[in-house]
N, C-alpha and C positions, 0 to 999 in steps of 0.2 A: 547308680554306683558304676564309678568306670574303672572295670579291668584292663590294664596294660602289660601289653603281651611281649616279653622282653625278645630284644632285637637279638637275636643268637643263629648262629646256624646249627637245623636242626637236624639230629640225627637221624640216620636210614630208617632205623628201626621203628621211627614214631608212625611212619606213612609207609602205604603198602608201596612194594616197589613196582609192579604193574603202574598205578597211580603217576607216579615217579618219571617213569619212560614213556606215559602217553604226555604228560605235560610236555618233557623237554621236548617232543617229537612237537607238537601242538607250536610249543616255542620256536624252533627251527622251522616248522611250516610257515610262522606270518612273518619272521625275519626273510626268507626266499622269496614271499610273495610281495614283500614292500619294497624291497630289493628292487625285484621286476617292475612296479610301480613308479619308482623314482628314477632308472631308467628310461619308460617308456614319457616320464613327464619331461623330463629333458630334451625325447627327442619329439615333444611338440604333440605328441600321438593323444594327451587326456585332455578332458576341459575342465576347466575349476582348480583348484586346489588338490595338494596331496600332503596327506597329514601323517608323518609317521611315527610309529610307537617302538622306536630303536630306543634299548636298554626297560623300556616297559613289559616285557614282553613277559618275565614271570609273574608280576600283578596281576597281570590282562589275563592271562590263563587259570592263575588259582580264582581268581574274580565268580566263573563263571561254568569252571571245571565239577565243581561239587553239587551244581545247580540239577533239578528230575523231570521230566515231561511236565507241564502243568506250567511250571515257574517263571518268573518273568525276568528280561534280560533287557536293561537300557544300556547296551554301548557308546561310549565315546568318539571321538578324533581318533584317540591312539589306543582304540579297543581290539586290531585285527586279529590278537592272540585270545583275546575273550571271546569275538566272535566265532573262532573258529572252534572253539571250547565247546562253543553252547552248541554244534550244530552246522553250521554257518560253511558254504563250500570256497575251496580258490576260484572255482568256476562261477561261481557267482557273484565273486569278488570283481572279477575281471570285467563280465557280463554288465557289473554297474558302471563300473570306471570309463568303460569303453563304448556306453549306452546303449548296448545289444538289449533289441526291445523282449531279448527272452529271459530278460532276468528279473531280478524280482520286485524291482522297481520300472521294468518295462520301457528304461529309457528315457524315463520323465522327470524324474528328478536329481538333483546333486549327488556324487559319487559316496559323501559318505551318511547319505540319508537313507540307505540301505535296511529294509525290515524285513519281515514277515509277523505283524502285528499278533495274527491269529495264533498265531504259536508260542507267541509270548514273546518274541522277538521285536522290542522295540524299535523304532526306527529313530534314530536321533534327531532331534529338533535343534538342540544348539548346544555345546560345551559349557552354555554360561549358568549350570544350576537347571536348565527346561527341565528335565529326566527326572526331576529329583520329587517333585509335585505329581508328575506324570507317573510315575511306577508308584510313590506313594495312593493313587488315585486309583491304579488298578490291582492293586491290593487290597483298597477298599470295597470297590467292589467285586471284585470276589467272595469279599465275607459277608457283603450282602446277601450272593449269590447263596448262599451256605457252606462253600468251598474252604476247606481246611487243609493244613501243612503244607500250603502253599509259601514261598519265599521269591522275595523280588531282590536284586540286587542291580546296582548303579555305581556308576565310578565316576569322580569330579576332580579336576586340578587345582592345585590351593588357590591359582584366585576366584574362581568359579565358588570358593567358601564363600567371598565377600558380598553373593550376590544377596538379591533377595529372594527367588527363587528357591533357593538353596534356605533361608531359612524356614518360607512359607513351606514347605516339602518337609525339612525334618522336622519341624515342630507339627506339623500334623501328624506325622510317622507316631514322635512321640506320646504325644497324647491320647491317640488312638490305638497304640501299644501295636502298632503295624509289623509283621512282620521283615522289613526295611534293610539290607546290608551295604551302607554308602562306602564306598570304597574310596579313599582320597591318595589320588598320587600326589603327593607333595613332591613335585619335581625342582624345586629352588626357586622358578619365575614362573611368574605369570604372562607367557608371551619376552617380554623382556625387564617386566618388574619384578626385583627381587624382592624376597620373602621378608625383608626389612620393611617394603616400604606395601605390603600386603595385610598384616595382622600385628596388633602387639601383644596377643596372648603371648608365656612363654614357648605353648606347644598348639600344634594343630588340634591337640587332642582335647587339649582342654573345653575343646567345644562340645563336647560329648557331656562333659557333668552340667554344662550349660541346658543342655537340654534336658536334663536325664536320664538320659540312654549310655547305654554300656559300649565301651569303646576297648578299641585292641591297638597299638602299636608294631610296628614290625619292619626290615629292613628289605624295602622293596628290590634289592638285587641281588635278590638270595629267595633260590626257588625254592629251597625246602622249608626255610619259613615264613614266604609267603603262603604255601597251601598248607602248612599248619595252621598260619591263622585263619587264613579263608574258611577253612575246616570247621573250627571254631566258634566262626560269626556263624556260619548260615547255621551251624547246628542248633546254637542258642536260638536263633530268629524261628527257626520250624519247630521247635519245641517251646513257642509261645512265650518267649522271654524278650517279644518287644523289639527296636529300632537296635542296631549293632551300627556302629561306628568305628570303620578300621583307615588309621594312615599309614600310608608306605614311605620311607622317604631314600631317594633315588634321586638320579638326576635324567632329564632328558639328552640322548646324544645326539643329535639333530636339532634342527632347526627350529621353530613353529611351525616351518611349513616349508616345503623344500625352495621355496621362495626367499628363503632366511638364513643366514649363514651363522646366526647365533653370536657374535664376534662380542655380544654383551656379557654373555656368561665368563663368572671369572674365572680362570684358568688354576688356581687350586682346587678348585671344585673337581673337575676334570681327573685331576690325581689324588682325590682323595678315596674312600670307602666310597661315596656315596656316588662316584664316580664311575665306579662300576658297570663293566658288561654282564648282563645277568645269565646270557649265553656261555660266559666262558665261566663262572659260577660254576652253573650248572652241568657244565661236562666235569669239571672238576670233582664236585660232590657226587656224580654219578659213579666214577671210577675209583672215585678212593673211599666208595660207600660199597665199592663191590658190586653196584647194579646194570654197569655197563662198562664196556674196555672202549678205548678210544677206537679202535677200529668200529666197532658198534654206530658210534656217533659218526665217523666221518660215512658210512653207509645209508645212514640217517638221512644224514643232512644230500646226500644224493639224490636219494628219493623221494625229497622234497624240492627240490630243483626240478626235478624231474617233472612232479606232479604240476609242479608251476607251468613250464613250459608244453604240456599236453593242456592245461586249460587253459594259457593265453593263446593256443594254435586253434583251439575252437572260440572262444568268441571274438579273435581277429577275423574269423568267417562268416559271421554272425550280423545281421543288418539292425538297424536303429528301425524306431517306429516311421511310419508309413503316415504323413499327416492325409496324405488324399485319400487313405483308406481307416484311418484311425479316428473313432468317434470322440474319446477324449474325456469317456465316464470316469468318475473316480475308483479304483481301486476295488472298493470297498463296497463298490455296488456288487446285486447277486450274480447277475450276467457275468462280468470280468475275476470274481471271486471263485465263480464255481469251473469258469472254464482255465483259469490262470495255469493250473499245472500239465495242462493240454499242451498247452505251449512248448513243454518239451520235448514232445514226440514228432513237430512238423520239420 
């Protein structure tokens, strides 16, 4: 049966206001630190790609904001606000970007392949659908394990629906009645295909009674109800009610990649609802919901600047691995697992 959770902005009163002021804060954190990001990729200083989650940035947060020790978190491209949700530091953001071998991928791998597996903290494989099989898998076992009220959640972009991945992942969710919360930014394109030439369902959602799993709808730039819905899904999922399926629909304000200047998106989109900064949403409904005054937010947003700029000054200090001194085990061996958080203190 699929519930769809009508697109509304939702009132203060629904969600504690604490709740409320650590998202927008959470929100304002990965907007500053993408900021610095796309900055520092212009002037030459990253290697790889830089993928940013501008105008995502309330999805990414309710995503992963509701989530308890134990639970599992597969991050996306334009997850910095969910990572940081779950746990997830600037300093470690930076640490990856800039391959400082003290971070928690130790400099070995791609900037947004960033984990901490043991913690539940997935490490992304690929935007195309991977995460979706992969968290479903360790959900699984978990209940192998005897492990209960546990919830896994994952976020996918509408064309990453098309994949197969994506369907081999929630059809085993379903079946297995996994506790599963796929989150789908339906941001309009896939890269640069539009949603015309992606799906001919009439909705995203309708993929949900495909499977049988219960699905939720919501207006991805609008923080208050996206963490309603978020709310919502994970609650049904830990309370054993099976695979939840929520789309957001938004649009992306950036690029693919800050290598893209987007010039395919059509420019009504831009000025429509769905065009929306979810940043300025969000201070909006803060203040005229009584939970914070503008002076509030713009103090905020300082001391997320701030935070940015103390954690890009320590791992610009910070050296890459050492191939003449580095052995080059995996990760995941006991040696490198049990000594890894050592690493912070030298």
């Amino acid at each position: 049966m699929v519930t769809a959770a009508k697109e509304k902005t939702v009132a203060c009163n629904d969600l504690d206001p604490a709740l409320l002021v650590r998202a927008y804060r959470v929100m304002l954190l990965a907007r500053a630190t993408e900021d610095k990001l796309a900055s520092l990729y212009r002037a030459g200083m990253i290697k790889g790609g830089v993928f940013l989650g501008k105008g995502q940035e309330a999805l990414s947060t309710a995503s992963s904001i509701f989530l308890k020790k134990g639970d599992i978190f597969g991050p996306l491209i334009r997850d910095q606000a969910g990572r940081l949700a779950f746990g997830d530091t600037v300093l470690d953001t930076f640490r990856t970007y800039l391959g400082s071998a003290k971070g928690p991928m130790r400099g070995r791998d791609g900037n947004i392949h960033r984990g901490r597996p043991r913690e539940g903290y997935y490490a992304m494989i690929s935007h195309l659908g991977a995460l979706v099989p992969v968290v479903a898998g360790g959900l699984y076992a978990r209940r192998l394990r005897g492990e209960t009220g546990v919830v896994g959640v994952t976020s996918i972009g509408d064309g990453g629906t098309s994949t197969g991945a994506f369907h081999e992942g929630v059809n085993l969710a379903a079946v297995e009645r996994l506790p599963l919360v796929v989150v789908i930014a339906n941001n309009q394109y896939a890269y640069s295909t539009p949603n015309s030439r992606q799906f001919a369902c009439a909705d995203l959602l309708d993929k949900a009674a495909g499977y049988g799993i219960a699905g939720f709808k919501c207006d991805g730039t609008d923080p208050f109800a996206s963490l309603e819905t978020l709310q919502l899904a994970v609650q049904a999922a830990r309370e054993g009610r099976g695979p939840q399926m929520v789309v957001a629909t938004l649009l992306r304000l950036v690029g693919h990649g800050e290598h893209d200047d987007a010039g395919y998106v059509d420019a009504a989109l831009r000025q429509a609802n769905v065009g929306r900064d979810c940043l300025e949403v969000g201070a909006t409904q803060l203040i005229e919901s009584d939970v914070a005054t503008a002076d509030d937010i713009a103090v905020w947003t300082k001391e997320a600047q701030a935070e940015v700029e103390d954690a890009l000054n320590i791992a610009q200090r910070e050296k890459g691995p050492d191939p003449a001194e580095e052995d080059w085990q995996a990760i995941s061996t006991e040696r490198l697992a049990d000594g890894h958080h050592d690493l912070e203190d030298e």
